[in-house]
C-alpha positions in Angstrom: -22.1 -24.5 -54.4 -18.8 -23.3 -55.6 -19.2 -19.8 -53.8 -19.9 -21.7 -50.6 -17.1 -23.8 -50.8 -14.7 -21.1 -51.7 -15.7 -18.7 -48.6 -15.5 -21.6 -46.8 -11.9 -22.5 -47.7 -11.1 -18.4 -47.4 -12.5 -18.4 -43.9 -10.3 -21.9 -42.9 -7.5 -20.0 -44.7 -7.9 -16.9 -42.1 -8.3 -18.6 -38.7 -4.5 -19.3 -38.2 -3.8 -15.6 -38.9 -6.9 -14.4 -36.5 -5.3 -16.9 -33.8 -1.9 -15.2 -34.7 -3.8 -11.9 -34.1 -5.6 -12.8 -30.3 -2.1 -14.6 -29.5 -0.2 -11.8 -30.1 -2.9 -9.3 -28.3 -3.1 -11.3 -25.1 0.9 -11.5 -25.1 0.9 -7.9 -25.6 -1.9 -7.5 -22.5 0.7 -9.9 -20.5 3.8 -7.8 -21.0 1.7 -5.0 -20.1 1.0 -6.3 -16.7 4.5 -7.5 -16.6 6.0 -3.9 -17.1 3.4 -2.1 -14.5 4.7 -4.0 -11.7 7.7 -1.6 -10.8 11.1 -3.5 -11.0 13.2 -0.7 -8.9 13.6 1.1 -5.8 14.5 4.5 -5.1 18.2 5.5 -2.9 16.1 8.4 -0.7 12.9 9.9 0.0 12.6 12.0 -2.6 12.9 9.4 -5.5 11.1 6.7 -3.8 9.5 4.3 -5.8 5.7 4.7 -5.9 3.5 1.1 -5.2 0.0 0.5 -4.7 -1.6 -1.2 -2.2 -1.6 -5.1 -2.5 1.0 -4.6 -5.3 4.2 -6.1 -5.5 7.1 -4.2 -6.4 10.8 -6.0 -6.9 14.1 -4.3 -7.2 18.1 -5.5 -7.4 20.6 -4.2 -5.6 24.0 -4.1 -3.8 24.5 -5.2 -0.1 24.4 -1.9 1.6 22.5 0.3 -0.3 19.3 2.1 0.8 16.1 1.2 -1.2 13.2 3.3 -0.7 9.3 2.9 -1.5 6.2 5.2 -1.0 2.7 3.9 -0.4 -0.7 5.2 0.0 -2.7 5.0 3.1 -6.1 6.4 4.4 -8.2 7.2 7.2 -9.3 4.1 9.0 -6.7 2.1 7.6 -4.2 -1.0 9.3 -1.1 -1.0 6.6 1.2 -4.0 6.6 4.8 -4.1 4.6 6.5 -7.4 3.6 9.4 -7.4 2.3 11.9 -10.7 1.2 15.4 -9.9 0.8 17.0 -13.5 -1.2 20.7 -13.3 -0.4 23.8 -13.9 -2.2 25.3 -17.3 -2.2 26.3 -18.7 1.0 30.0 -19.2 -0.2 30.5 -16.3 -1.1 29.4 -14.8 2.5 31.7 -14.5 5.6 29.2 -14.3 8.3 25.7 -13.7 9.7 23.5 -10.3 8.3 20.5 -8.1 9.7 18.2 -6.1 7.4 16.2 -4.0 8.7 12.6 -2.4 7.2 11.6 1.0 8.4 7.9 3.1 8.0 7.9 6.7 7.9 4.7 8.8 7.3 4.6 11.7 5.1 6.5 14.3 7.7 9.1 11.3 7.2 8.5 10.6 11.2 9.8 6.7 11.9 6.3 5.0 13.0 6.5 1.8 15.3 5.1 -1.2 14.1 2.9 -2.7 16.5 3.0 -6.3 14.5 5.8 -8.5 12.7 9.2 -8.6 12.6 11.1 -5.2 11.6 14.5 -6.7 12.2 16.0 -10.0 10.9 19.2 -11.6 11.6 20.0 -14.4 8.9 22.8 -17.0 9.2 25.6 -16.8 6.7 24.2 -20.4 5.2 20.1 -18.5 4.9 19.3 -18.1 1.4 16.9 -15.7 2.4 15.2 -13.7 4.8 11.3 -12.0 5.3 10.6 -8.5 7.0 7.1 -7.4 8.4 5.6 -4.1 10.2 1.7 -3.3 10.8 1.1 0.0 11.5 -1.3 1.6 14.1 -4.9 2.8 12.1 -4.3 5.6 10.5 -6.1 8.6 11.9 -8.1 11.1 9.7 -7.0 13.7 12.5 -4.5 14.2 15.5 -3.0 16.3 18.1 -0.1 18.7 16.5 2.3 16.8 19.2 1.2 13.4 18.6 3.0 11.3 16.2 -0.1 9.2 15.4 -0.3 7.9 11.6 -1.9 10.3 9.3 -3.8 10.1 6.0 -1.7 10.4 3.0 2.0 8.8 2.0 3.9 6.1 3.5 7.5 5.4 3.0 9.5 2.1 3.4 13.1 1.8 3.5 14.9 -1.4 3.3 18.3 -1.6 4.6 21.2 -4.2 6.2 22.4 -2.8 9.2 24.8 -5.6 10.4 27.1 -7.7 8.7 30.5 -8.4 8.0 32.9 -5.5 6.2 34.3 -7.9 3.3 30.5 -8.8 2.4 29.5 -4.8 1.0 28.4 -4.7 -1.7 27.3 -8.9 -2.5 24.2 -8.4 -4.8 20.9 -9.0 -3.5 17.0 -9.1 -4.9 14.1 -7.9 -2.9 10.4 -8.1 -3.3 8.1 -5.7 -1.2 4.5 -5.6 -0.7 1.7 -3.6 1.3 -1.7 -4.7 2.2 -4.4 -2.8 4.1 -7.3 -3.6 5.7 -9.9 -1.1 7.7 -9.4 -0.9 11.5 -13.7 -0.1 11.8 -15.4 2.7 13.8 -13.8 1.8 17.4 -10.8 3.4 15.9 -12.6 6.6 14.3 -11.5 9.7 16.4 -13.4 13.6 15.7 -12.0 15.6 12.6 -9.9 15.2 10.0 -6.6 17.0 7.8 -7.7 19.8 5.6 -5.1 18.0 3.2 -3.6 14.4 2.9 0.7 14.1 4.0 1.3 13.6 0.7 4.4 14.9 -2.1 4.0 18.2 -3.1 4.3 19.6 -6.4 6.0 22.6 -5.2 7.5 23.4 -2.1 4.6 25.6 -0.2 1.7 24.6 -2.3 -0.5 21.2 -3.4 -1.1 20.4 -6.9 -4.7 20.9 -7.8 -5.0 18.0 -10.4 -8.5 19.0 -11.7 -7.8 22.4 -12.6 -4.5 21.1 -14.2 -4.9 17.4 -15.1 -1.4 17.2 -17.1 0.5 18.2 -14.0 0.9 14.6 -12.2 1.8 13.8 -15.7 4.6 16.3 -17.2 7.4 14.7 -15.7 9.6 17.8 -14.7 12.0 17.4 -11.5 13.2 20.8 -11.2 15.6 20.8 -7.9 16.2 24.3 -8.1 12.3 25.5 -7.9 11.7 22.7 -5.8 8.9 21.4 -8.3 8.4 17.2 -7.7 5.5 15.5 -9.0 2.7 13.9 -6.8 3.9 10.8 -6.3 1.3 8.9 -5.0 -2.9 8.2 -6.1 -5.5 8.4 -3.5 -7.0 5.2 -1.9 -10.4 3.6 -2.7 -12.2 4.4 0.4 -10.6 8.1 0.2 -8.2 9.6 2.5 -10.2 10.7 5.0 -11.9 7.5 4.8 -15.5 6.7 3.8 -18.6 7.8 5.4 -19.7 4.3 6.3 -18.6 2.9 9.9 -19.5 0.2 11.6 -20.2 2.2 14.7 -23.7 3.0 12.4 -24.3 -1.1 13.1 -24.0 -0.7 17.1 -26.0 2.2 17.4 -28.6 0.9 15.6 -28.2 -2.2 17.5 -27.9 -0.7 20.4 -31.4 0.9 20.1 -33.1 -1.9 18.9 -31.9 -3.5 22.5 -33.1 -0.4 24.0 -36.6 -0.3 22.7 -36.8 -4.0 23.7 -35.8 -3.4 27.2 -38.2 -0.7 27.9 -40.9 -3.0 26.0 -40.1 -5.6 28.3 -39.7 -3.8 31.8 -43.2 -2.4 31.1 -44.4 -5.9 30.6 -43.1 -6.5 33.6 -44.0 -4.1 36.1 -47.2 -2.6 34.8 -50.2 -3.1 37.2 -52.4 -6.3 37.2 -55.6 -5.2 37.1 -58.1 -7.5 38.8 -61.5 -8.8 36.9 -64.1 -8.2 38.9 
């Protein structure tokens, strides 16, 4: 009886510090996923903050400075970019701004948006202002002259392009995000890129990442060899896409229709033969 009761007073005795212990572990887990969401932006292409799709990325700034991100994108894919730009205080503004967000592909080529609005003129009493592009689908092939979206990655820049002198430099927070959904099997075309538009490791040549897994990893930035780290992580479905479609649906529909047709022509004009 004793025994019993003094476990049982040691166990009572340990819960607070085993709740201490899961307290601290999912607050740990929080500030994990607190510090993964990036909190910066890059000033060029080249140092470009990498986001994933459907993630939202947040950085602080100065009125007039260029803020960069880069995205993934894959065959088959519709990308859309939001971005939210809160603004300084009205008082402290003198007049209207624009900001304006801009999509380049991997050969840094401008792409049109086909969707949303790229360019946003806010009134000097706005406290904020929100920024959308859709892309075309993203091809897993295209004509050497074209300058259709390719597989591999995206960049956004985020930039005011009108406003009053005096107001340069007035801070500013943004928040960016990209979503993507697939654009189905109408949009498929024949081929595909021997190699996603993505970073290279070094100028002339692609990082092979399973012959040398550390090299995404080692953090060198050498300017003068050209060396830069891949910057951004393949898509789910691939970058050339996956191998389903849903062109396999209307071709198999499609010949189900068929075979019913010629079923029911038969039926309809096959002799009659009389009983005698």
């Amino acid at each position: 009886m004793r025994q019993g009761l003094r476990r049982t007073i040691q166990g009572a005795a340990l819960l607070p510090l085993v709740g201490l212990l899961l307290t601290g572990a999912g607050t740990g887990t929080a500030a994990a996923e607190d510090q993964a969401a990036p909190g910066e932006a890059g000033t060029n292409f080249r140092t470009a903050t990498v986001i994933d799709q459907d993630e939202s990325a947040t950085a602080t700034a100065s009125t007039g400075d260029y803020l960069y991100w880069t995205f993934p994108a894959g065959a088959g894919q519709t990308a859309t970019a939001e971005a939210t730009v809160t603004l300084p205080d009205p008082a402290a503004r003198s007049g209207p701004v624009t900001w304006q967000l801009d999509v380049y592909d991997g050969l840094r080529r401008r792409q049109a948006c086909t969707e949303g609005q790229q360019t946003v003129t806010a009134a000097e009493s706005a406290a904020s202002l929100t920024l959308s592009c859709t892309l075309r689908p993203v091809k897993a092939w295209s004509e050497p002259w074209a300058d259709d979206p390719l597989p591999g990655a995206y960049y956004l820049r985020l930039t005011v392009v009108e406003l009053p002198e005096r107001d340069l430099g007035l801070g500013v927070s943004t928040q960016v995000q990209v979503s993507a959904v697939e654009s189905g099997g109408a949009r498929a075309s024949g081929g595909e890129l021997s190699e996603p538009l993505i970073p290279m490791a070094r100028a002339g040549s692609i990082v092979d990442l399973e012959a040398d897994p550390d090299a995404e990893d080692s953090g060198d930035d050498d300017t003068a060899s050209g060396v830069r780290p891949v910057a951004v992580s393949e898509p789910e479905s691939g970058w050339m896409g996956s191998w389903w479609t849903d062109r396999w649906v209307w071709t198999a529909a499609g010949g189900v229709l068929g075979a019913i047709a010629g079923v029911a022509g038969y039926v309809l004009i096959r002799p009659r033969h009389r009983e005698s």
